[in-house]
C-alpha positions as CSV (number, residue, x, y, z in Angstrom):
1,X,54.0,198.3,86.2
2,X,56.6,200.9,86.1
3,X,57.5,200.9,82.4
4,X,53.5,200.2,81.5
5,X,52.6,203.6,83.7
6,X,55.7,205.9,82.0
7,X,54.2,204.2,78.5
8,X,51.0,205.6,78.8
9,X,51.8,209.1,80.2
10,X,54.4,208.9,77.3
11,X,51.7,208.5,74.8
12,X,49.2,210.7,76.3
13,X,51.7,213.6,76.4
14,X,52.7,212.9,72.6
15,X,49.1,212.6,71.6
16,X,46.9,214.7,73.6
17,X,49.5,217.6,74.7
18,X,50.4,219.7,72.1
19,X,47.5,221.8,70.8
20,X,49.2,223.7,68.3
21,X,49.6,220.0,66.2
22,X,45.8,219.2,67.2
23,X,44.9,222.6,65.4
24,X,46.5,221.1,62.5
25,X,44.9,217.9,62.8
26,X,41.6,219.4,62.9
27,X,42.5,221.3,59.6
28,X,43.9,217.9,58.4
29,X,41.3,215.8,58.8
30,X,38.3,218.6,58.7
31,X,39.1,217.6,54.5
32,X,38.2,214.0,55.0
33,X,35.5,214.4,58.1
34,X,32.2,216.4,58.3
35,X,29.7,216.7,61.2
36,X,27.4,213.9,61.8
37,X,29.9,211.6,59.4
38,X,31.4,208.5,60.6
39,X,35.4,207.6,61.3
40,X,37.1,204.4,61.8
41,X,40.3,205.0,64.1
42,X,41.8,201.4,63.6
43,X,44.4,201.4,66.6
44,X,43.1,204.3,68.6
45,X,45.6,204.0,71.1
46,X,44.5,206.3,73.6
47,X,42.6,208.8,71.9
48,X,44.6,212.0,69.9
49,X,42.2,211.1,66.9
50,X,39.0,210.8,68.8
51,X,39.6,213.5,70.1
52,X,40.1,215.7,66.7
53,X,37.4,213.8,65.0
54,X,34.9,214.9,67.5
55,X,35.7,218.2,67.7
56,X,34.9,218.1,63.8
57,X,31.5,217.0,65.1
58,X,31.8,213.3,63.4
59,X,31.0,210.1,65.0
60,X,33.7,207.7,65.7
61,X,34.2,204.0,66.3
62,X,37.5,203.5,68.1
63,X,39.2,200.3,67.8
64,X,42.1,199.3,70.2
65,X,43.0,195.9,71.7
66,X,45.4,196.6,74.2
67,X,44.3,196.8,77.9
68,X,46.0,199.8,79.1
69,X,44.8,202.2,76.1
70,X,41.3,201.2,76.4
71,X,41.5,202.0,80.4
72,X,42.5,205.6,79.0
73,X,39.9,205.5,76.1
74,X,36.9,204.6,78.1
75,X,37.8,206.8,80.8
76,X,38.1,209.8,78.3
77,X,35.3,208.7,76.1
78,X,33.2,206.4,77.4
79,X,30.4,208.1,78.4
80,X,30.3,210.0,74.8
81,X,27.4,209.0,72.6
82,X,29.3,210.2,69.6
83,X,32.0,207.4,70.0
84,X,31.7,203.6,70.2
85,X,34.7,201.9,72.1
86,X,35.5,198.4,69.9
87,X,37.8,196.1,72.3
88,X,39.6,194.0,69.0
89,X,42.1,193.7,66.9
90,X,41.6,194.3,63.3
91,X,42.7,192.2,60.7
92,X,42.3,189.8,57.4
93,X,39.5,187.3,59.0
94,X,38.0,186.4,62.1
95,X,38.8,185.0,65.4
96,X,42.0,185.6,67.6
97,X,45.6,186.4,67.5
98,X,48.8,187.1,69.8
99,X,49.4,190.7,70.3
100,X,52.7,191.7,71.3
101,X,53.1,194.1,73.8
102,X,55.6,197.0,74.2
103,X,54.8,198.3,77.9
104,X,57.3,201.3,77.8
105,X,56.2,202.2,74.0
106,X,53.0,201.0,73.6
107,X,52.6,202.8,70.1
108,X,54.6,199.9,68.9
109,X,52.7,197.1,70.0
110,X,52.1,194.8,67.1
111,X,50.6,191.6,66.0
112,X,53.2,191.0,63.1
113,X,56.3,188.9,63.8
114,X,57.5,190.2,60.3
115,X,57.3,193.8,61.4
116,X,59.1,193.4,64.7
117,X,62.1,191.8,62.4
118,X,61.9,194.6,60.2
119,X,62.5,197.2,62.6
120,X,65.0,196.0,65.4
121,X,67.4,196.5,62.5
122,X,67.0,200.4,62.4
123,X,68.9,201.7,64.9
124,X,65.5,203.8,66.2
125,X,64.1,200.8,67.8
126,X,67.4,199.5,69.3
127,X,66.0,200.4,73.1
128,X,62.4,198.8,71.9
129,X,61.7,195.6,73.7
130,X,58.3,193.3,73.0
131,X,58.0,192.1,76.7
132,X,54.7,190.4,77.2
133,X,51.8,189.7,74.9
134,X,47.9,189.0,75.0
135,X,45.2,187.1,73.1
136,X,43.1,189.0,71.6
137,X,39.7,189.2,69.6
138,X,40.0,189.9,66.0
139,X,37.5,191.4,63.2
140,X,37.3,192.9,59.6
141,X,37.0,196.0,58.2
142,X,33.5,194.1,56.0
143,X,32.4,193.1,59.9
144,X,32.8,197.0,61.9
145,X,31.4,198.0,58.3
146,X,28.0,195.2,59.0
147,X,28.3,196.5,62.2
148,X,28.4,200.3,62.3
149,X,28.1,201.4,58.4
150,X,30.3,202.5,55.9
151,X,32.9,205.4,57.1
152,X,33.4,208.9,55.4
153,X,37.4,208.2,56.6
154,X,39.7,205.1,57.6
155,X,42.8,205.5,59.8
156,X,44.7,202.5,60.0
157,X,47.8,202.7,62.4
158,X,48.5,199.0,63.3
159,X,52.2,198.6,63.0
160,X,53.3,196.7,60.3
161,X,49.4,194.8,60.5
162,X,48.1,197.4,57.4
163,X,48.2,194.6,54.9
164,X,46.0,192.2,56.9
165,X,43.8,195.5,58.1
166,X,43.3,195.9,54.7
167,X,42.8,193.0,53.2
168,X,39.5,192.4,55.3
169,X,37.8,195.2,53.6
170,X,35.8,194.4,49.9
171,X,34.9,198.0,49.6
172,X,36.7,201.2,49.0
173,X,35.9,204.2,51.5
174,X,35.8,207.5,50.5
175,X,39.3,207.9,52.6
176,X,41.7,206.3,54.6
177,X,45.1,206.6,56.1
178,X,47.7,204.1,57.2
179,X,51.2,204.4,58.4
180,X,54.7,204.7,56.6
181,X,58.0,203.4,58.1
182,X,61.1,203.2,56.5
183,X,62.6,200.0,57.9
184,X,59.2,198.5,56.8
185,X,58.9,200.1,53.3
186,X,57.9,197.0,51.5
187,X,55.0,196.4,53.5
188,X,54.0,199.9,52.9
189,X,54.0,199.2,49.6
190,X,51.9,195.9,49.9
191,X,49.2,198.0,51.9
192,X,49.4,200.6,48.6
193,X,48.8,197.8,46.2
194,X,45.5,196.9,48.0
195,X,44.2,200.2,48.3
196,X,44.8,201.3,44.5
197,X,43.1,197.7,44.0
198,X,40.3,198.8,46.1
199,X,39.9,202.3,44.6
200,X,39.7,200.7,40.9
201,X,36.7,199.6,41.5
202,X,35.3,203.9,42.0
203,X,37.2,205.9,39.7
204,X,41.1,205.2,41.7
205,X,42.5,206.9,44.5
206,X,44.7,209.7,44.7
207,X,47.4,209.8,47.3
208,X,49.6,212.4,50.0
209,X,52.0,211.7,52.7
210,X,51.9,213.4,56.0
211,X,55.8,212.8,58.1
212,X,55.6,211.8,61.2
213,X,52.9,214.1,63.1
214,X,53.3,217.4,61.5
215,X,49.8,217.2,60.3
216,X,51.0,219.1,57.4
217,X,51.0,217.1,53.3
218,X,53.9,216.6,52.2
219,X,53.3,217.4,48.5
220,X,51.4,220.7,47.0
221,X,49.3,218.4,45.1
222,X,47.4,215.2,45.5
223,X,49.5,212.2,43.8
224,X,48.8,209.0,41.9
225,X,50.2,205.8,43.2
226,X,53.6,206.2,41.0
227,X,54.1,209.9,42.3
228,X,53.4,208.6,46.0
229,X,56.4,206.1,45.8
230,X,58.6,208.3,44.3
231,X,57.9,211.1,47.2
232,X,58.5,208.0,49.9
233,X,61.4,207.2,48.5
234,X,62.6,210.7,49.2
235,X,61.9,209.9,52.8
236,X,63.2,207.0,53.1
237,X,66.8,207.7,53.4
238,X,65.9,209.8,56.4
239,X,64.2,207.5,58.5
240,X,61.2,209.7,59.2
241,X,57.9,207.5,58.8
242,X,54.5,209.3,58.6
243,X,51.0,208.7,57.3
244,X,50.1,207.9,53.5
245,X,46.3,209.7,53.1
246,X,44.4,208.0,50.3
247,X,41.2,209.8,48.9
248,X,39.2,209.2,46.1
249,X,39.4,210.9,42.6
250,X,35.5,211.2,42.5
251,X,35.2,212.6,45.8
C-alpha cells in the first residue's frame, strides 16, 4: 500500500504540479484541439491531459484501466460533463487481457511482455519492478470511435502497447500522439508504419517529436516519416524518450 500511495503522489506531482510545463501544453495541444472538439487520452493516467484539454474547452474521453488512476481521475473529473471516464484497456480487438502493474511507477504499467524485456535492459529501469497485475477489459479505437465519435486528436501513451492501440483503428484522425523510448525504438517504429499506413488513405501525415515533457517540438518544421526517423535517431543515443505528434497534411 506504501509503494502504490508514493506512486500516485509521484505521478500527480509530475503531471499536475508544474504549471509553467501545463502553459506549454495548452500551447501544445491548443494546435491539435479547439473548443467543443473531442480528445481521446488513451492511458490517462491520472489526468495532466484532461486537465489541459479542458481548459482548451474540448471534450474528452479518458481511457485508463488501472484501479488507483481511475480513483484519482473520477475524483478530479467525475462529475465533469465535458469528460467521460472509460474503465479499459485499449488494444487490437476485443475482450480481456493481463495488465501488469508497477505500484511505485505506475506510468510504467503495461500490458506487453515484449516491452517489459525491452526496457529492464536500459539501465533507467533497473529499480522498476512489475509486482502485481489485473484483468482487465479491453476495446478498440473503431469501438470508443462507435461509441463516442471520431476525435479532432489521439494521444496514445500505453507503454510499449502503441502497435496493438493502433492497430484497432481503420480510420485516420486528424491527429494523434504516441510515445518514443529508446530501449523500445523498434516498436516505435512498428507504431509509425501503421500510422503513415493510416494517413495514406487522406493525403499522409506529417510528423514532430516532443522529448520527454518539455512540451516544446523538437524540429522547426513538420517532418515526413523519413525525416522523423532520422531526428529519433538523434535521440536515441541519449536515452531521452518523448512523444511523436502525427498530423495530417490536409489539415
Amino acid at each position: 500500500m506504501l509503494a502504490r500511495a508514493w506512486g500516485i503522489t509521484r505521478s500527480l506531482a509530475i503531471y499536475h504540479g508544474q504549471p509553467a510545463k501545463h502553459r506549454r501544453a495548452r500551447e501544445l495541444y491548443g494546435q491539435f484541439l479547439s473548443p467543443g472538439e473531442l480528445g481521446f487520452d488513451i492511458g490517462a493516467h491520472v489526468g495532466g491531459r484532461v486537465r489541459t484539454w479542458r481548459r482548451l474547452g474540448a471534450r474528452v474521453v479518458a481511457v485508463e484501466p488501472q484501479p488507483d488512476c481511475l480513483r484519482v481521475l473520477r475524483l478530479g473529473f467525475g462529475r465533469d460533463e465535458g469528460v467521460t471516464i472509460e474503465p479499459t484497456a485499449v488494444g487490437a480487438r476485443a475482450g480481456q487481457a493481463r495488465l501488469e502493474l508497477s505500484s511505485a511507477t505506475p506510468t510504467v504499467s503495461t500490458m506487453s511482455s515484449s516491452w517489459i524485456d525491452s526496457v529492464t535492459a536500459d539501465p533507467s529501469f533497473a529499480k522498476v519492478r512489475w509486482d502485481r497485475s489485473v484483468e482487465v477489459p479491453v476495446v478498440t479505437l473503431d469501438d470508443l470511435v462507435a461509441k463516442h465519435g471520431e476525435p479532432a486528436f489521439c494521444k496514445v501513451d500505453v507503454e510499449g502497447f502503441e502497435v496493438d492501440v493502433l492497430s484497432g483503428l481503420s480510420r485516420p484522425v486528424r491527429g494523434l500522439s504516441f510515445e518514443y523510448l529508446p530501449p523500445a525504438h523498434d516498436a516505435a517504429l512498428a507504431a509509425l508504419d501503421l500510422v503513415e499506413r493510416l494517413g495514406a488513405r487522406a493525403g499522409g501525415y506529417r510528423y514532430n517529436f516532443s522529448p520527454v515533457e518539455t512540451m516544446r517540438f523538437a524540429a522547426e518544421r513538420w517532418l515526413d516519416a523519413e525525416g522523423l526517423v532520422r531526428l529519433l535517431e538523434t535521440y536515441r543515443p541519449t536515452g531521452r524518450s518523448g512523444d511523436v505528434y502525427a498530423r495530417l497534411a490536409s489539415a
